[in-house]
C-alpha positions in Angstrom: 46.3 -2.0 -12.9 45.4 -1.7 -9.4 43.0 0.7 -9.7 41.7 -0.6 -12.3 40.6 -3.6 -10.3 39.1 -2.0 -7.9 36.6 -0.1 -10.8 34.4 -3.5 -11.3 34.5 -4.1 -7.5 33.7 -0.9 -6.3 30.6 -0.5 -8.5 29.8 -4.4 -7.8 29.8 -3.7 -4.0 27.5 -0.3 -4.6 25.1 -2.2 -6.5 24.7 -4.6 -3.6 24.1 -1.5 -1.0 21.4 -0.5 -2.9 20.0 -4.0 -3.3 19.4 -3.8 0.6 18.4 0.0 0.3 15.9 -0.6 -1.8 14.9 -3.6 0.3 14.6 -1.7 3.4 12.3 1.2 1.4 10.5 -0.8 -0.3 9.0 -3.9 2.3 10.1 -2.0 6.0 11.8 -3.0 8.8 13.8 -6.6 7.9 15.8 -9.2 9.4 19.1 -10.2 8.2 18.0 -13.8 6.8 15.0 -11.9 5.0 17.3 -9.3 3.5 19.2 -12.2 2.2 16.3 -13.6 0.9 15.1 -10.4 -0.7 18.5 -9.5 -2.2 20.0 -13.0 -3.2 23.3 -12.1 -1.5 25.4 -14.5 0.7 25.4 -14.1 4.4 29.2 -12.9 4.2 28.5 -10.2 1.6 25.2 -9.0 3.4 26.7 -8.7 6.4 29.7 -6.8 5.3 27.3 -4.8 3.5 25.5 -4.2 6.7 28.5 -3.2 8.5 29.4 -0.5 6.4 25.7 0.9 6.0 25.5 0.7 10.0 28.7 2.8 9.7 27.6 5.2 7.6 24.4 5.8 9.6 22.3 4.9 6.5 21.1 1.9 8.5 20.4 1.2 12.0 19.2 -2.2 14.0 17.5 -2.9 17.2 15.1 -5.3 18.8 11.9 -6.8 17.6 10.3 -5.4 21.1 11.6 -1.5 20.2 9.6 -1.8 16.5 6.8 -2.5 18.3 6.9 1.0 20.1 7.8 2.7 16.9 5.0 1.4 15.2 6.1 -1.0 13.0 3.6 -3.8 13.8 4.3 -5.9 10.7 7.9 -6.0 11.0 7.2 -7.3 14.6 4.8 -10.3 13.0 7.6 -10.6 9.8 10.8 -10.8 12.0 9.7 -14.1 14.1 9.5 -12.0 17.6 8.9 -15.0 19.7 11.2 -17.8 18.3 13.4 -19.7 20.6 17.2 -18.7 21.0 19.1 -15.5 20.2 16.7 -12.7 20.7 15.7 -11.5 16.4 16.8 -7.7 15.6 15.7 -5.7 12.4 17.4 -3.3 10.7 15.9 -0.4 9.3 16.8 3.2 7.3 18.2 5.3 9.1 14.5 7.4 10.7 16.6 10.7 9.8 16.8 10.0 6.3 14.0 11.2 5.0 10.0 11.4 5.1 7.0 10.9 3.2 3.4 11.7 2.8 0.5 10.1 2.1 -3.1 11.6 1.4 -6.3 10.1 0.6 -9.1 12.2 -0.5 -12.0 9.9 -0.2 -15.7 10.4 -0.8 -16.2 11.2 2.3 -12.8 11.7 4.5 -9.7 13.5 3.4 -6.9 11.6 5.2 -3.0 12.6 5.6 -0.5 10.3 7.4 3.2 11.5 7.7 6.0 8.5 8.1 9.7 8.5 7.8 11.8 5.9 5.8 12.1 3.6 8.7 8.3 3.2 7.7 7.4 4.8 11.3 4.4 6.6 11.4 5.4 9.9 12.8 1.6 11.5 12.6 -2.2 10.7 11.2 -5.0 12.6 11.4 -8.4 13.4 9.2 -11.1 15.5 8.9 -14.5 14.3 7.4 -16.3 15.9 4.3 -19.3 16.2 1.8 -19.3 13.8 -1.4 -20.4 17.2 -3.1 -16.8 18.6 -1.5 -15.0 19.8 -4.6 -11.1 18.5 -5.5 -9.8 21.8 -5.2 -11.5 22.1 -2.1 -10.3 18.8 -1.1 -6.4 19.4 -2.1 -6.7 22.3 0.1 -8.0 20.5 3.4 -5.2 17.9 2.6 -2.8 20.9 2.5 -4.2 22.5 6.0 -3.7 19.3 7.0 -0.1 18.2 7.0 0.2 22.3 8.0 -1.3 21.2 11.7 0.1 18.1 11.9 3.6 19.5 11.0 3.1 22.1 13.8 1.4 20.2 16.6 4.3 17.0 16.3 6.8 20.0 15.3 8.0 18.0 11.8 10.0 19.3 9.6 9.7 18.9 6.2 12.7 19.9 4.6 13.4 16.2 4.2 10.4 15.5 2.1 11.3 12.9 -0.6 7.8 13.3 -2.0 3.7 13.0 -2.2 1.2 9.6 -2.3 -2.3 10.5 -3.4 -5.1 8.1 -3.5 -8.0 9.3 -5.2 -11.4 7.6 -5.9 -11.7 6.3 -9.6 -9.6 5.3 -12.3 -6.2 7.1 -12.8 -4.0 6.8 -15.7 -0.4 5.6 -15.1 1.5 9.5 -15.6 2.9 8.1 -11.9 4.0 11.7 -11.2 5.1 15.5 -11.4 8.0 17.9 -10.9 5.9 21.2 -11.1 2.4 22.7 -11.9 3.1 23.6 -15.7 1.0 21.6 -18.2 -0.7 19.4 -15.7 -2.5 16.3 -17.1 -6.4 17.1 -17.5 -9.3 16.0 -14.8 -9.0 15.2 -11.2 -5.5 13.2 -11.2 -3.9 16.5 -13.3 -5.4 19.3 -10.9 -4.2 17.3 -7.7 -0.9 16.6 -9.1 0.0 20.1 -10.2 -1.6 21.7 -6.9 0.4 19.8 -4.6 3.7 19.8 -6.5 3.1 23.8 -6.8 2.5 23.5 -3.2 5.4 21.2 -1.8 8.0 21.4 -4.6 8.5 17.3 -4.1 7.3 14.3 -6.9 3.6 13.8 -6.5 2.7 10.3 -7.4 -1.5 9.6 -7.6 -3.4 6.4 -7.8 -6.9 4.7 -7.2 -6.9 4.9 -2.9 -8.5 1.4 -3.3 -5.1 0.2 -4.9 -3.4 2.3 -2.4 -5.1 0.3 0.3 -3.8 -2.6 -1.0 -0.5 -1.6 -1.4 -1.1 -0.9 2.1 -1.9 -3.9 3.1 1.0 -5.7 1.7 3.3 -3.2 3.4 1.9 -2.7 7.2 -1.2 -4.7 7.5 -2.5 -8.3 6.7 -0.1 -9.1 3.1 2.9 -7.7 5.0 5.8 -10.1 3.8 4.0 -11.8 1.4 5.1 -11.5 -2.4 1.5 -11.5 -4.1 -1.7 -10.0 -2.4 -4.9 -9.7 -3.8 -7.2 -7.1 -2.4 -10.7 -6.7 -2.6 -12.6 -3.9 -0.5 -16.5 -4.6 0.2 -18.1 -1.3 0.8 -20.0 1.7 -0.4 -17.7 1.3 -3.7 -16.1 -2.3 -4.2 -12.3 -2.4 -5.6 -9.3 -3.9 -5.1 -5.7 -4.1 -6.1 -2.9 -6.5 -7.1 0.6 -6.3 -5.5 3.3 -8.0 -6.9 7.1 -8.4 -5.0 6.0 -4.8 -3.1 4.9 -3.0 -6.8 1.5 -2.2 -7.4 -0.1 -3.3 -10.5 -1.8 -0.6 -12.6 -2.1 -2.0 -15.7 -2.2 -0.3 -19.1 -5.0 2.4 -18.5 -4.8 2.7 -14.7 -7.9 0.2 -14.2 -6.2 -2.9 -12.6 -8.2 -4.3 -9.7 -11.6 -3.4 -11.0 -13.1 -6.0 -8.8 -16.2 -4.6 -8.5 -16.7 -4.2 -12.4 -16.9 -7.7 -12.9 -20.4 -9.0 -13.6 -22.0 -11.4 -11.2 -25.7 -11.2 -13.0 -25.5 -10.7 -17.1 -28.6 -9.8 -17.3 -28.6 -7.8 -14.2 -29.3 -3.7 -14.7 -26.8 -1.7 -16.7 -23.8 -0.5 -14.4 -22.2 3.2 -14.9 -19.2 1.8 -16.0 -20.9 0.3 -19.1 -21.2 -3.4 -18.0 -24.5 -5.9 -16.9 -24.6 -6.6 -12.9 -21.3 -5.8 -11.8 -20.3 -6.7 -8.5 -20.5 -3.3 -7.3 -24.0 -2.5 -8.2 -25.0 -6.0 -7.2 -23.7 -5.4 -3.5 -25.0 -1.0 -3.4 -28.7 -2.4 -4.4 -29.1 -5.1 -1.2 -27.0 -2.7 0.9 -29.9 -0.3 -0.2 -32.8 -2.8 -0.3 -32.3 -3.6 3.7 -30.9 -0.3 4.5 -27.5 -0.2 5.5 -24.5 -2.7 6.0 -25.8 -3.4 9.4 -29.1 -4.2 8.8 -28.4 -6.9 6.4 -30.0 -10.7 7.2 -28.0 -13.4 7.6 -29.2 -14.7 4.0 -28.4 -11.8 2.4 -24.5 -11.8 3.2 -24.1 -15.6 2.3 -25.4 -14.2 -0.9 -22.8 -11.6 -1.2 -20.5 -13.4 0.0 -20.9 -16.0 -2.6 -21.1 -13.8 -5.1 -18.0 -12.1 -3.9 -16.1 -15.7 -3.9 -16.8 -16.2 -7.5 -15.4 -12.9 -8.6 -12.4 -13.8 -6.5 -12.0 -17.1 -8.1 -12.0 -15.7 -11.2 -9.4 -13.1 -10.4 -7.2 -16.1 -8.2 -7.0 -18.0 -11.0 -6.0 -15.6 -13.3 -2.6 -14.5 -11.1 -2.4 -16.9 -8.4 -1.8 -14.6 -5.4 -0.9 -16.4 -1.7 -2.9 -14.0 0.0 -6.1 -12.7 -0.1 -7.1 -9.3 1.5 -10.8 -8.1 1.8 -11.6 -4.8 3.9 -14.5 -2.6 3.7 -17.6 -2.3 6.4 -19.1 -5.8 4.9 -16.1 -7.9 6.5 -17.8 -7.0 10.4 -20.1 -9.3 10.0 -16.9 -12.0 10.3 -17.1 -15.5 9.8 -20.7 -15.0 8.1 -19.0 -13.4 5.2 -15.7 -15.3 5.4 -17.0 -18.8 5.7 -19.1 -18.8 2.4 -16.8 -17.0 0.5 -13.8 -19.4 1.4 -16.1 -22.4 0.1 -16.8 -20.4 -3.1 -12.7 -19.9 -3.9 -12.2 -23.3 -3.3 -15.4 -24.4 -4.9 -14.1 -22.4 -8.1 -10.3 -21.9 -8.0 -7.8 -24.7 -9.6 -6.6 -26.9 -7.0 -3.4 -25.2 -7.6 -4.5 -22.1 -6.7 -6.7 -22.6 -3.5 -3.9 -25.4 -2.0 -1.8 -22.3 -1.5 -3.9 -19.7 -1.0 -4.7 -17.5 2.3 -7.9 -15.7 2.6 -7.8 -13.0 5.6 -9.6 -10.0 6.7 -7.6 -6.2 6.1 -5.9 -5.2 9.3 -5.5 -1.5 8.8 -8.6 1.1 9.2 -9.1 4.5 7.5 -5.9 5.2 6.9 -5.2 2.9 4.3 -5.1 4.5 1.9 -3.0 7.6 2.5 -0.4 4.8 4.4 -0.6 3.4 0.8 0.3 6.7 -0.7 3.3 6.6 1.7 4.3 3.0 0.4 3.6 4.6 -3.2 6.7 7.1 -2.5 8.8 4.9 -0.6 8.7 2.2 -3.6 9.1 4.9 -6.3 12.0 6.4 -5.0 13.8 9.5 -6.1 17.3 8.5 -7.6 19.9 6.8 -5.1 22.8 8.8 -5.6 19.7 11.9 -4.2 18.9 9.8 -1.4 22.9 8.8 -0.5 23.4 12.7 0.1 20.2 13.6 1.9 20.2 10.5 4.7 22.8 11.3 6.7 23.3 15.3 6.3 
């Protein structure tokens, strides 16, 4: 009888460990009243929870001021560092219990960033490249890189619970791959299958734009937040949707098209099929004047506009609290950001702009590949995997 008791309660209590597990993997560095907010358990429970994962060594705590030196800038901005009384700590994974890598090969950059669980960037670097460059070409300067940067910061990888991949364009949700047999086709399948060859981990790939956002809502601007909207003004315009930490793909892998929605119906036909998409709209006055920088004044009230209404239409549609935008356009500051602000609330539901947030994207070129890292860490590999690999 007694031990039949303690079945249910056992299994009850596991289920709540990995409640704040996957809390802590999932959104970073946390304080105890937002784990409880996160996880829905009492303050009793969650702290005898804690106790036993600070016990174990699956968790550790410490100061808002020390996740500042580890890196961790959101979790400094989420933990309310600052607030009058008691001096706020965060706990964390334990660092040792893992890491994770996140690439992006970009048009014109390939990118790799190396963090642990603790979501503590442990090394970043990049190395610039042609558009022409080819993807097996660019899987290989990925590679070479996470070779140097595992040498030069002496990393070991042995702990590696797997691969993020941003890559430009559209990528259909088959989220990942344990080997390079039967690799799906095109640029998604090649990168998958060389890397997993290469590593022996899961190798999830998405849009980098989506990673970006991801991003976003995990380190940068969106950190804490439970439903960012990203848009990214640049060369190529995109975006992404994240929802309580998961990114949003949608059926065919085309979520956050931003840029594909048309701001000029009878503007010129746009490669993807459509009538003056954003995207075209924004790379033909970029051309027209030359370059980002040398845009007028006029011309980025215009975009900017243009940019709100597309927004609106997206806002209203899932009703984010935050909204992201990045890319080279948001330099030009307030002149972007004022006129696009009057356009969401010009053609949002009062429901929707009354709550809404419209920021600029705190993170730079590593986005993406920091995305890729958020990608692994929120498509973990199976708990009872993860118990026996954290603390050995």
């Amino acid at each position: 009888m007694g031990s039949e008791s303690r079945g249910p309660l056992r299994l009850l209590r596991e289920t709540h460990e990995e409640r704040v597990i996957t809390a802590l993997r999932t959104q970073g560095p946390l304080t105890r009243a937002q784990l409880a907010e996160q996880t829905g358990l009492s303050r009793a429970t969650l702290s005898s929870i804690v106790q036993t994962l600070l016990a174990r060594q699956m968790v550790t705590e410490r100061g808002a001021a020390e996740e500042a030196v580890a890196g961790t800038p959101g979790a400094v901005r989420r933990s309310g560092a600052g607030v009058r009384g008691r001096p706020v700590s965060v706990l964390t994974l334990n660092p040792g219990g893992g890491l994770a890598v996140g690439m992006d090969l970009g048009h014109r950059r390939v990118q790799v960033t190396i963090a642990n669980v603790a979501h503590e960037i442990v090394a970043s670097d990049g190395i610039a490249c042609a558009e022409r460059t080819s993807w097996a070409r660019r899987v290989q300067l990925a590679i070479d890189l996470v070779d140097e940067l595992t040498a030069r910061h002496e990393i070991s990888l042995i702990g590696l619970a797997g691969l993020g991949v941003g890559i430009v364009g559209p990528v259909a949700p088959e989220l990942s791959v344990r080997s390079a047999r039967g690799p799906s086709p095109g640029r998604s399948g090649l990168v998958r299958g060389a890397l997993a060859e290469r590593f022996g981990v899961r190798v999830s790939v998405d849009n980098n734009t989506r990673l970006a956002a991801l991003a976003e809502a995990t380190w940068g601007a969106g950190a804490g937040v439970e439903s960012v909207l990203y848009l990214r003004l640049s060369y190529g315009v995109g975006g992404g949707l994240v929802l309580g930490g998961r990114l949003l793909a949608g059926a065919g892998g085309a979520a956050g098209e931003l840029g594909h929605i048309s701001v000029d119906r009878d503007g010129p036909r746009c490669s993807c099929g459509g009538r003056g998409c954003l995207e075209l709209y924004l790379a033909n006055l970029v051309d027209e004047y030359g370059g980002f920088d040398s845009l007028s004044p006029h011309a980025i009230t215009t975009i900017a506009t243009r940019t709100g209404e597309v927004l609106a239409a997206a806002c209203n549609a899932v009703n984010p609290e935050v909204v992201v935008v990045g890319g080279e356009l948001t330099a030009a500051g307030e002149h972007l950001f004022r006129p696009l602000r009057k356009a969401l609330r010009e053609y949002t539901h009062t429901q929707v702009h009354r709550t809404l947030r419209v920021t600029q994207a705190q993170l730079g070129y590593d986005a993406a590949a920091r995305g890729g890292i958020a990608l692994v860490l929120t498509n973990p590999p199976e708990e009872a995997e993860w118990r026996r690999t954290s603390c050995s």
